[in-house]
C-alpha positions in Angstrom: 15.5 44.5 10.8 14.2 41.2 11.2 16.2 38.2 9.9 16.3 36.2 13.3 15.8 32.4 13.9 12.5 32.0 14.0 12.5 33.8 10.5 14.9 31.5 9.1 13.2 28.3 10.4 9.9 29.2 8.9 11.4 29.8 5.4 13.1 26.9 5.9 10.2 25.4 6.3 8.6 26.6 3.4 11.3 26.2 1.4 11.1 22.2 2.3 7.4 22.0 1.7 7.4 23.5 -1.8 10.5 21.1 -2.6 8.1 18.1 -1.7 5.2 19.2 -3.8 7.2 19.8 -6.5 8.7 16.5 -6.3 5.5 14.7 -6.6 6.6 12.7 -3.9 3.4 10.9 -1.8 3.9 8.1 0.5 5.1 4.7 0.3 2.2 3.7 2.3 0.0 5.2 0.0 1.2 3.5 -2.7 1.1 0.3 -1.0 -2.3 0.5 0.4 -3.6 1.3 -3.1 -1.8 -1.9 -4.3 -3.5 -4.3 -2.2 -6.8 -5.3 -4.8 -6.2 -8.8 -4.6 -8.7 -10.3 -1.8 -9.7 -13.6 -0.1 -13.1 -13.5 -0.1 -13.3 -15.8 2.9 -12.1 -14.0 5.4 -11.2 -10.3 3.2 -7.6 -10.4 3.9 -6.2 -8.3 1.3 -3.0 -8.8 -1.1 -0.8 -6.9 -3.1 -1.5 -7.0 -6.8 1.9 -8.6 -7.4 1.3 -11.7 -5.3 1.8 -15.3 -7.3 -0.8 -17.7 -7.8 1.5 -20.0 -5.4 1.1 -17.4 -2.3 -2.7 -17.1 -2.8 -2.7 -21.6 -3.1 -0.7 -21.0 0.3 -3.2 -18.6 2.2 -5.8 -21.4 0.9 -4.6 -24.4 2.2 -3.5 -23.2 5.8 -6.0 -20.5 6.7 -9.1 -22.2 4.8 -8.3 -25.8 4.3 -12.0 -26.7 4.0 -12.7 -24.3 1.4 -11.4 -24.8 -2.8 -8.8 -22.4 -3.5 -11.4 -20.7 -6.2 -14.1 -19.9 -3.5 -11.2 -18.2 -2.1 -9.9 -16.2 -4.7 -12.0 -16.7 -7.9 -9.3 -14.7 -10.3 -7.6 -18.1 -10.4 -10.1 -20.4 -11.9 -8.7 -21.6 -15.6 
């Protein structure tokens, strides 16, 4: 007996969820939030690890155009 639709949906189910773990797949979000270690440390706004020098000379000069670009992110002084 048995074998109706609610049966089928929950293997279905299953079925799905072991196909993901065995994937290894995680989320795109995750992997982007763990990404972001480059910070101003004026105002903490975070950046991906992958941003140029030039973006980070960018943020500088328009959000803190006060401050030097190495108070803002000290990684770039030469």
């Amino acid at each position: 007996m048995g074998g109706g639709n609610a049966q089928k949906s929950k293997m279905a189910r299953e079925k799905n969820l072991e196909k993901q773990k065995a994937a290894g797949k995680g989320s795109q979000l995750d992997s982007n939030k763990k990404a972001m270690t480059i910070q101003c440390k004026v105002c903490m706004q975070t950046f991906m690890c992958t941003t140029s020098e030039v973006k980070c000379k960018e943020h500088a000069e328009a959000k803190h155009p006060k401050s030097d670009v190495c108070v803002c992110f000290p990684h770039l002084k030469k």
